[in-house]
BAFI-3210 file (N, C-alpha, C; in Angstrom, 3 decimals, decimal comma, padded with zeros to 6 digits):
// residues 197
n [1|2|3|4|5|6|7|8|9|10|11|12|13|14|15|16|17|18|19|20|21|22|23|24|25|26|27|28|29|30|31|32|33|34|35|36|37|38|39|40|41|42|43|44|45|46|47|48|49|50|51|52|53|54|55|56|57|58|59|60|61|62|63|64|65|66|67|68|69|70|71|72|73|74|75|76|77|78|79|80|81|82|83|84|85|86|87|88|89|90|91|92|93|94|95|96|97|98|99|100|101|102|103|104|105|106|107|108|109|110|111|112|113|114|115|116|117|118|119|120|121|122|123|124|125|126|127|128|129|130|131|132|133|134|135|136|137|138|139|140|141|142|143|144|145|146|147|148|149|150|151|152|153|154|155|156|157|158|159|160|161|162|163|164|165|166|167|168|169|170|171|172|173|174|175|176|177|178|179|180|181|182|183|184|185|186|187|188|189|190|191|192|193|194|195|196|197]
n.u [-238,057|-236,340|-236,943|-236,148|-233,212|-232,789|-233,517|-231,310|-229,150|-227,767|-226,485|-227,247|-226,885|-229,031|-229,539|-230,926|-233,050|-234,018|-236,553|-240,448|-242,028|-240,446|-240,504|-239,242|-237,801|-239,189|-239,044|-238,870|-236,179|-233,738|-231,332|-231,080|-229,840|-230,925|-229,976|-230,582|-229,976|-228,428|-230,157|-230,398|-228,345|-228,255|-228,365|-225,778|-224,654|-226,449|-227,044|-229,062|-229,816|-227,192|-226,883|-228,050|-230,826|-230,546|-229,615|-231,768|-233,493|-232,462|-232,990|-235,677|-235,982|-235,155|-237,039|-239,578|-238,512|-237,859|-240,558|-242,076|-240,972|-241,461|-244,246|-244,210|-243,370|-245,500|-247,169|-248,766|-251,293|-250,534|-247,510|-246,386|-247,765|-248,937|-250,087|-251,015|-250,036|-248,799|-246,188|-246,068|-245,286|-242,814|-241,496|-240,822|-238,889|-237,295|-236,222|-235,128|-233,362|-231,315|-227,590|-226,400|-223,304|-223,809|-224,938|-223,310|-221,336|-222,718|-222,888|-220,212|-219,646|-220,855|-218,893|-219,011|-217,819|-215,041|-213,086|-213,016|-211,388|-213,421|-214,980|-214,455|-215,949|-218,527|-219,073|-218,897|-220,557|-223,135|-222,644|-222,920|-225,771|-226,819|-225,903|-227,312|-230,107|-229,518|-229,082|-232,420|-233,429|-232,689|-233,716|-236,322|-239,046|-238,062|-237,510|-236,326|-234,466|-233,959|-231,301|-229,591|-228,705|-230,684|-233,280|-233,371|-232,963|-235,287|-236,020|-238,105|-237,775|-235,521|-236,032|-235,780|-233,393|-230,228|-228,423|-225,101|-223,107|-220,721|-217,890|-217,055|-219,936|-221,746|-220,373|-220,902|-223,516|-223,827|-222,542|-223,832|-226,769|-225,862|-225,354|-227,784|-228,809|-227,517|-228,191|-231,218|-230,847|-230,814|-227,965|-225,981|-223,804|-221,007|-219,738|-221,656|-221,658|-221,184|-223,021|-221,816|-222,730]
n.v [-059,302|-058,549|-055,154|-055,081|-055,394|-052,968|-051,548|-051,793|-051,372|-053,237|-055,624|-058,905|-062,518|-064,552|-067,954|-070,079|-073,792|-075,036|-075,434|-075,275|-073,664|-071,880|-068,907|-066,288|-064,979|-062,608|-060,385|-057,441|-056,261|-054,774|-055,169|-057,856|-060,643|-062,771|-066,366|-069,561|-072,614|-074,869|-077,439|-080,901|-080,445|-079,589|-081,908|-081,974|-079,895|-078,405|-077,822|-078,814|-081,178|-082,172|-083,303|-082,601|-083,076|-086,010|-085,631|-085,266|-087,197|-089,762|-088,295|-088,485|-091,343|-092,315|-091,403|-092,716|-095,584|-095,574|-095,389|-097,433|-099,684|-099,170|-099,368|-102,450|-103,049|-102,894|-104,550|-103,621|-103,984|-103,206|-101,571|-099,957|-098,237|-094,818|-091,360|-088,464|-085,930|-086,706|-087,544|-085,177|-083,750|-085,316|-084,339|-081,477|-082,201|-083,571|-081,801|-080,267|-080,852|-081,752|-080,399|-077,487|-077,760|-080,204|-079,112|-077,226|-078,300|-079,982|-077,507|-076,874|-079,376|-078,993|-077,413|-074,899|-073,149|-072,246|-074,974|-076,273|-077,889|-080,044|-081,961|-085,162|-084,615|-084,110|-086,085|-088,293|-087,935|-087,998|-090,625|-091,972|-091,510|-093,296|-095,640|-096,033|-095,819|-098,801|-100,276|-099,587|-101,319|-103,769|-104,597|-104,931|-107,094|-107,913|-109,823|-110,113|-107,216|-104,328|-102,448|-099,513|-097,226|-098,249|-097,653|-094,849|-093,907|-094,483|-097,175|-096,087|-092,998|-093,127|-092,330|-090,433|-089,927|-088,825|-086,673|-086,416|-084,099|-082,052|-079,092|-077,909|-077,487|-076,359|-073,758|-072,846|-072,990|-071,010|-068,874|-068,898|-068,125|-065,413|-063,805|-063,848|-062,228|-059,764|-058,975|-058,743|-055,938|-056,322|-056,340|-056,898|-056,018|-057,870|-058,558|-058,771|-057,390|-059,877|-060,810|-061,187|-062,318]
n.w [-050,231|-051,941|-051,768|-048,928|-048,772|-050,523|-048,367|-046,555|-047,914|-049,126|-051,261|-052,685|-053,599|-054,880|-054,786|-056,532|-057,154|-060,407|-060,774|-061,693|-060,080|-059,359|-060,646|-062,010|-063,821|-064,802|-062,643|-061,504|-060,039|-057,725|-055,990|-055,366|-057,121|-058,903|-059,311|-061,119|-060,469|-062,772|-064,650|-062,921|-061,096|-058,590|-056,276|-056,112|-055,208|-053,396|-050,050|-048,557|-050,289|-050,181|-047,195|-045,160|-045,176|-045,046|-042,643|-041,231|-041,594|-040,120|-037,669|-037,039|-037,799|-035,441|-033,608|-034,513|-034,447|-031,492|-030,530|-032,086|-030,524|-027,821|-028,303|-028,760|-026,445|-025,419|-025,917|-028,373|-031,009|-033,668|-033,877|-035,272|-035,886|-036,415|-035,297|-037,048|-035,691|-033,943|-036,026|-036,753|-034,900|-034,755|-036,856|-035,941|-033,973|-034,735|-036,529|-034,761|-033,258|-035,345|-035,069|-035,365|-036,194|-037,562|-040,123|-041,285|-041,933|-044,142|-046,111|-046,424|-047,812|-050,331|-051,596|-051,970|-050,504|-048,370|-047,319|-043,590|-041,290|-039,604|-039,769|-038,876|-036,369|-036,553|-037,918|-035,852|-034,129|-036,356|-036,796|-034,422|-033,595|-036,094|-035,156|-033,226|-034,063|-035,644|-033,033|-032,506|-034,414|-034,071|-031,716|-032,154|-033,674|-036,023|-038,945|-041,487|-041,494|-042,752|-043,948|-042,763|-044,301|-046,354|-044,698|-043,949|-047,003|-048,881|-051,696|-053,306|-053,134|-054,533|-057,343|-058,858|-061,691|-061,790|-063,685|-064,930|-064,839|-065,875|-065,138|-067,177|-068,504|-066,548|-066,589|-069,347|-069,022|-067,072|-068,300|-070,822|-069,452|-067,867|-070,898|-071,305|-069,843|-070,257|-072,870|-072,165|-070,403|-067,931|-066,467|-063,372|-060,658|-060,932|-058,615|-055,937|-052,811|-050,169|-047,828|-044,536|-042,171]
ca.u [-236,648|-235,360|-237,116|-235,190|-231,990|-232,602|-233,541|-230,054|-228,334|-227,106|-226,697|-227,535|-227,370|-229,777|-229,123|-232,660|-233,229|-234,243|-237,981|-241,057|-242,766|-239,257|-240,789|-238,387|-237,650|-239,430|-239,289|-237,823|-235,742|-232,643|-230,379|-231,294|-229,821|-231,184|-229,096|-231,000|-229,029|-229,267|-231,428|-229,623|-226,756|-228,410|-227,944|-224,597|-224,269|-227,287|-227,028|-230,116|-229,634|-225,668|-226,686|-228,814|-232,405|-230,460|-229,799|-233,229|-234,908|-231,717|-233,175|-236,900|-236,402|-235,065|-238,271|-240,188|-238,269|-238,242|-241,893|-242,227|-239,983|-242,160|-245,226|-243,878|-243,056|-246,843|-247,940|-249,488|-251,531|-250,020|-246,458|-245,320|-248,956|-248,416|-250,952|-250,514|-249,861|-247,143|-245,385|-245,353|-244,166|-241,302|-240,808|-240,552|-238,329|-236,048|-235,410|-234,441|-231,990|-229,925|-226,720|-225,754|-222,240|-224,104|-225,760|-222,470|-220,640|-223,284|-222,655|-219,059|-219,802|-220,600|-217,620|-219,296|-217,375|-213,443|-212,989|-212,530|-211,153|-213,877|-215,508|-214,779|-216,397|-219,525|-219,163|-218,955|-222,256|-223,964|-222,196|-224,001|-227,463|-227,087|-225,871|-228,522|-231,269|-228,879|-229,858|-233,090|-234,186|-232,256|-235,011|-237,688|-239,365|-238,152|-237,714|-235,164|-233,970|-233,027|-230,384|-229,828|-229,023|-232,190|-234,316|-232,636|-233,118|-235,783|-235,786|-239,107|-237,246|-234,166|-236,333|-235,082|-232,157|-229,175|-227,339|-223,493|-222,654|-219,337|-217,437|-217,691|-221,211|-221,592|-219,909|-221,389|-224,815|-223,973|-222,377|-225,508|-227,558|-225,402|-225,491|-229,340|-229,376|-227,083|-229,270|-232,193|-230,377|-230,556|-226,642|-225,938|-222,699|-220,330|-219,297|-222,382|-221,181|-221,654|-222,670|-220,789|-223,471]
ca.v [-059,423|-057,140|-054,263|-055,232|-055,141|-052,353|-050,716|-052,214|-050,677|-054,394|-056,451|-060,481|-063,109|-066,133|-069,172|-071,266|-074,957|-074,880|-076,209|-074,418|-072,943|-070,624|-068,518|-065,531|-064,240|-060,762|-059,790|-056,147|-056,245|-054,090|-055,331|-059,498|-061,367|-064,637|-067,552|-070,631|-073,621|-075,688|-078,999|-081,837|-080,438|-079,768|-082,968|-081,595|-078,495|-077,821|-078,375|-079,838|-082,754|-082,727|-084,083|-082,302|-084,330|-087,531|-086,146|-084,959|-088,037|-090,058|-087,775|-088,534|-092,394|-092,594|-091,005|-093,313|-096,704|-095,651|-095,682|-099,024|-100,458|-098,552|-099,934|-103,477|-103,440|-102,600|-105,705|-103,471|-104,950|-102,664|-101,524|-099,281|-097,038|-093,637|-090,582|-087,522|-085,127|-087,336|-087,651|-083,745|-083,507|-085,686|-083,731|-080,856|-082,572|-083,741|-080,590|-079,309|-082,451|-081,218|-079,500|-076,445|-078,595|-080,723|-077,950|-076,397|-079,799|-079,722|-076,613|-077,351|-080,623|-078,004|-076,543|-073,561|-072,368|-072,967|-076,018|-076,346|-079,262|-080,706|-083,389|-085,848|-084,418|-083,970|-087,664|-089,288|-087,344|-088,984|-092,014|-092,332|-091,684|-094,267|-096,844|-096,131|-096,535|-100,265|-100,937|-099,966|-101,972|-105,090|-104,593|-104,921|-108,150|-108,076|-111,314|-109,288|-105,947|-103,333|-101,329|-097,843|-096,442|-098,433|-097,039|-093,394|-093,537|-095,946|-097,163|-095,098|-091,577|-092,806|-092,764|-089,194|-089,732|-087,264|-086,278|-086,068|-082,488|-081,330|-078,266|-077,103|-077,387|-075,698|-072,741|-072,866|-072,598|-069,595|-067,644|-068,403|-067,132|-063,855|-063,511|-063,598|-060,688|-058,552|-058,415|-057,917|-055,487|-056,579|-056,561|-056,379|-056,032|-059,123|-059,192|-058,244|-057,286|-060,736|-060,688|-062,113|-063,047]
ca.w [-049,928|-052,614|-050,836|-047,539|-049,360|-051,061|-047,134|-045,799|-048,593|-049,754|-052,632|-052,563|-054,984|-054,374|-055,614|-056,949|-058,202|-061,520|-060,454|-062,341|-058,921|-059,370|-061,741|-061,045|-064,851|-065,057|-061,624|-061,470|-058,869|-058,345|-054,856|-055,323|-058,259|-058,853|-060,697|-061,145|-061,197|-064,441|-064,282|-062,242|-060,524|-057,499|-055,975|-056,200|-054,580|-052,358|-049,002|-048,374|-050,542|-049,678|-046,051|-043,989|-045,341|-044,525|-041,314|-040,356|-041,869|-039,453|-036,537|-037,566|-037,811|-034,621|-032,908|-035,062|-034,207|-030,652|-030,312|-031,986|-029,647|-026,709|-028,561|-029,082|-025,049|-024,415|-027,118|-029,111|-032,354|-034,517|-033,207|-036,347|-036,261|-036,033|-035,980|-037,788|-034,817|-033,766|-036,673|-036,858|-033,782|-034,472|-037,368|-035,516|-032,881|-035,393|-036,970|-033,834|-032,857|-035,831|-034,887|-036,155|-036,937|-039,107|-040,930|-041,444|-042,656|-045,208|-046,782|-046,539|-048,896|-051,623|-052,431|-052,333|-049,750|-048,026|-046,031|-042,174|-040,147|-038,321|-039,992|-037,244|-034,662|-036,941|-038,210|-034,982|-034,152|-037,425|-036,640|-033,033|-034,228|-036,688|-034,032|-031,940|-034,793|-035,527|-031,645|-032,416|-035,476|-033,355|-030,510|-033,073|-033,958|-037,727|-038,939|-042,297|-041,116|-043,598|-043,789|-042,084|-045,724|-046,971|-044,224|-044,592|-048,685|-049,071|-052,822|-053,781|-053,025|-055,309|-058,831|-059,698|-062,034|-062,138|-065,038|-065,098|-065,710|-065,871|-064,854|-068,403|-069,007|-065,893|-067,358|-070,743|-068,779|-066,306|-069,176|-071,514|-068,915|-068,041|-071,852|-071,662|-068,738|-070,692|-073,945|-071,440|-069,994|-066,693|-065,436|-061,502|-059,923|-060,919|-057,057|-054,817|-051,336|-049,575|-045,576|-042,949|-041,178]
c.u [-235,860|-235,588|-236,253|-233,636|-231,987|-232,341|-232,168|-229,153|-227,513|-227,248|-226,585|-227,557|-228,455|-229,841|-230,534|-232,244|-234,036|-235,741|-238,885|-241,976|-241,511|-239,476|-240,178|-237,657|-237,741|-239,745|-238,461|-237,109|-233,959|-231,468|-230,498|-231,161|-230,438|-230,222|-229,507|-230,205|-229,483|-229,766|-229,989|-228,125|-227,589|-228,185|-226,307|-223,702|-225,116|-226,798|-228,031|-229,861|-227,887|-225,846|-227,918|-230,341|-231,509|-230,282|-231,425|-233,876|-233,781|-232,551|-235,057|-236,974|-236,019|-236,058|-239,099|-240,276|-238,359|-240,081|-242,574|-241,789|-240,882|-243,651|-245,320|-243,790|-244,633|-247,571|-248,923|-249,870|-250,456|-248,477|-245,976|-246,764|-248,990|-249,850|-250,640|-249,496|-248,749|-246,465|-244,816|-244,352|-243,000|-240,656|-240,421|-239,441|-236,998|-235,478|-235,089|-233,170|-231,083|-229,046|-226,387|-224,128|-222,740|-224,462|-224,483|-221,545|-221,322|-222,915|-221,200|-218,716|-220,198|-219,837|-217,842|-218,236|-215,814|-214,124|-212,309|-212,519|-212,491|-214,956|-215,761|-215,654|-217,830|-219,925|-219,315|-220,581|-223,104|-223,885|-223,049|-225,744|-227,144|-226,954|-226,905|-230,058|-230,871|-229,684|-231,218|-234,435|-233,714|-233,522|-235,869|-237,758|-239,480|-237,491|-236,377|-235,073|-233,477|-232,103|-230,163|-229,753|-230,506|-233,584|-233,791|-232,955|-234,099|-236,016|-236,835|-238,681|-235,751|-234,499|-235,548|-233,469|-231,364|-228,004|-226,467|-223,767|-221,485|-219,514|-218,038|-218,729|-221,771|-221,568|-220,540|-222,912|-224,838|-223,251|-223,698|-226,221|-227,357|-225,194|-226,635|-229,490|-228,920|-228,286|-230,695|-231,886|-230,724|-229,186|-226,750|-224,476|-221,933|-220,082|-220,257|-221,396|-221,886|-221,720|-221,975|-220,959|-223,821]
c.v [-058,310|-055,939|-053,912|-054,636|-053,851|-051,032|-050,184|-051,462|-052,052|-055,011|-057,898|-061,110|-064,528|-066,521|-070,094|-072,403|-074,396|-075,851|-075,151|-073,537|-071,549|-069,727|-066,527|-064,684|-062,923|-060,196|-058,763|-055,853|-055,720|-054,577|-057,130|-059,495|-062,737|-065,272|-069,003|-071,680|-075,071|-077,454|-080,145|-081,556|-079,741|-080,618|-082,558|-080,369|-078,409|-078,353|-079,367|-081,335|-083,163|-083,548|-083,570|-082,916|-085,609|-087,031|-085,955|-086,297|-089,486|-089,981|-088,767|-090,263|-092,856|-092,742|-092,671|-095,016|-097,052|-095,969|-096,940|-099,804|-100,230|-099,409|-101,838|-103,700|-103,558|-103,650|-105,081|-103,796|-104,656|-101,810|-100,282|-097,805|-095,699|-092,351|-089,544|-086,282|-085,267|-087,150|-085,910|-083,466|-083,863|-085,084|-082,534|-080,810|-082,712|-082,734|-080,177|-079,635|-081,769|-080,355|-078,421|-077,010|-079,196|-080,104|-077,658|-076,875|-079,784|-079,029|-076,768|-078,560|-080,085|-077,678|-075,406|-072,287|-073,254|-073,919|-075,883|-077,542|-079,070|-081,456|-084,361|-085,421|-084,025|-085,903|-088,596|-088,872|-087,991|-090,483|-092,713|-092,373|-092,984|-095,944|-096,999|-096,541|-097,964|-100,814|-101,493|-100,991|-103,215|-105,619|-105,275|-106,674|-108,329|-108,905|-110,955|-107,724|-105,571|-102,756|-099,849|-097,280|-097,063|-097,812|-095,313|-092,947|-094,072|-096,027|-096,227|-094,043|-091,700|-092,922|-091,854|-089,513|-088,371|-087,260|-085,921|-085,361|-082,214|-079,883|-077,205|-076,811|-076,920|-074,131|-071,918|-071,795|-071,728|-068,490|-067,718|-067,496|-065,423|-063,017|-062,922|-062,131|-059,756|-058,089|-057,829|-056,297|-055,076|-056,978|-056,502|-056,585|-057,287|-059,440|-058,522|-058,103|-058,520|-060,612|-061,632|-062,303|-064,146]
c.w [-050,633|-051,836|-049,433|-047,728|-049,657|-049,133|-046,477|-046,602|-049,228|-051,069|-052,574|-053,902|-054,454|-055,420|-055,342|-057,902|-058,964|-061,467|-061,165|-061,295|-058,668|-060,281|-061,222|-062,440|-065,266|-064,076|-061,877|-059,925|-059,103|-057,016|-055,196|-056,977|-058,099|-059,706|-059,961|-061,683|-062,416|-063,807|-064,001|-061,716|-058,865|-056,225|-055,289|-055,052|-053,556|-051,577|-048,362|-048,804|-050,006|-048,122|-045,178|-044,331|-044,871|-043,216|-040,571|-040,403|-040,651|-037,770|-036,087|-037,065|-036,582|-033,319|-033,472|-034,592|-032,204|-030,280|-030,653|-030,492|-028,452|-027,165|-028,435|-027,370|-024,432|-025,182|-027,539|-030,450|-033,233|-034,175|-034,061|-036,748|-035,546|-036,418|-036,862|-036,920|-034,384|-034,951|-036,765|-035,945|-033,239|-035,261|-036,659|-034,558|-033,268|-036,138|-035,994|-033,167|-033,910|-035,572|-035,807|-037,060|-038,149|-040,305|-041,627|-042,206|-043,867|-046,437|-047,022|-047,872|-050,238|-052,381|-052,445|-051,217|-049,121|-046,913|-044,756|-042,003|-039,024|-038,515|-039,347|-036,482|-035,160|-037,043|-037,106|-033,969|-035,038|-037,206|-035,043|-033,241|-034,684|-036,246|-033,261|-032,904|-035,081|-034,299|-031,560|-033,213|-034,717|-032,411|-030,973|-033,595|-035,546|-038,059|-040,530|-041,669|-042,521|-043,485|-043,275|-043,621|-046,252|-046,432|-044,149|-046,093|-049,154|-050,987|-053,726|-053,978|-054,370|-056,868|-059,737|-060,422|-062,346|-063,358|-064,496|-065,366|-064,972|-065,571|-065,647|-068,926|-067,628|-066,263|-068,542|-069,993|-068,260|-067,504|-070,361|-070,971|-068,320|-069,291|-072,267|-071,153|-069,653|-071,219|-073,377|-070,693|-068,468|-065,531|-064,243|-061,669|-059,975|-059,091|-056,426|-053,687|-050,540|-048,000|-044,694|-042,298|-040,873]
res [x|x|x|x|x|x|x|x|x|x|x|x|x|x|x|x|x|x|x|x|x|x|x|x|x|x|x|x|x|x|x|x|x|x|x|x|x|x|x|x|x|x|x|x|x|x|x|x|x|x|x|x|x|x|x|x|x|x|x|x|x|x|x|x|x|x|x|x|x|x|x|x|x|x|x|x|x|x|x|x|x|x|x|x|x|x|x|x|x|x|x|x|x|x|x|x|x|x|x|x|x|x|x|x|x|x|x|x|x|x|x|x|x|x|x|x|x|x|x|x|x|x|x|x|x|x|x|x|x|x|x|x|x|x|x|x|x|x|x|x|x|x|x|x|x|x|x|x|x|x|x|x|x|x|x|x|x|x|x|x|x|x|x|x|x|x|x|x|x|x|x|x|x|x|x|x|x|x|x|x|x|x|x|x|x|x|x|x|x|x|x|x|x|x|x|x|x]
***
């Protein structure tokens, strides 16, 4: 990537969770900054976790509950058994079901960037899926039904706790670490040229 940049004549910053497979310290690289965000504020900011995994896994359970429901019509033993091939291929299906809106709403839920009016018209999009998975857990011969958030989050995925972090400790941590680059003397460009692509 730096190479690319360096081709284009650009300057990038990428933004990394603070995971240990990011090992991104003594790379020499002169167009790509990295700034790894400090432990538990992801949650926070990314987009990924801001919305777009609940909607894929939204998109996902819909495939999923349909096919019960299709299975359950044909009295099959097992109604909820799924192979592998399939499931890819709903993953695949359901990443493709996501709108570019939703995507975009996401990133929006950051802060990282200015807000646009058009929430609604994303929300009533999320809001239809999730009626239609309602419909289809109704169909289903479940004797307690869960919740769309319970089947969306299920309690296994919610072990990770997140630390409160403030503004200020925020701060603290991106000027530590632009403290670190200096002394390395690894500066870049306080304002890269960002694309507008």
């Amino acid at each position: 990537m730096d190479q690319q940049m360096q081709d284009a004549n650009r300057k990038v910053l990428l933004l990394l969770d603070n995971v240990p497979s990011h090992v991104v310290r003594d790379l020499p690289l002169t167009n790509v900054q990295v700034f790894l965000f400090p432990a538990n504020t992801i949650s926070k900011i990314q987009p990924m976790d801001a919305g777009i995994i609940a909607a894929f896994k939204r998109q996902y359970r819909r495939f999923q509950l349909q096919d019960a429901i299709d299975r359950d019509e044909q009295q099959k033993a097992d109604i909820y058994k799924v192979d592998q091939l399939i499931a890819m291929k709903w993953a695949k299906a359901a990443w493709n079901d996501i709108s570019s809106k939703i995507i975009a709403n996401c990133f929006k839920h950051t802060c990282l960037f200015e807000r646009e009016t058009q929430k609604n018209e994303v929300g009533s999009e999320e809001q239809d899926i999730e009626n239609e998975l309602k419909d289809a857990i109704n169909q289903l011969p479940i004797s307690r039904p869960i919740s769309i958030h319970e089947l969306i989050n299920p309690e296994e995925e919610q072990q990770v706790a997140h630390e409160e972090i403030l503004d200020e400790d925020l701060i603290k941590l991106s000027s530590s670490q632009d403290q670190e680059e200096e002394e390395d003397g690894e500066v870049m460009d306080e304002n890269p040229p960002m694309s507008t692509k």
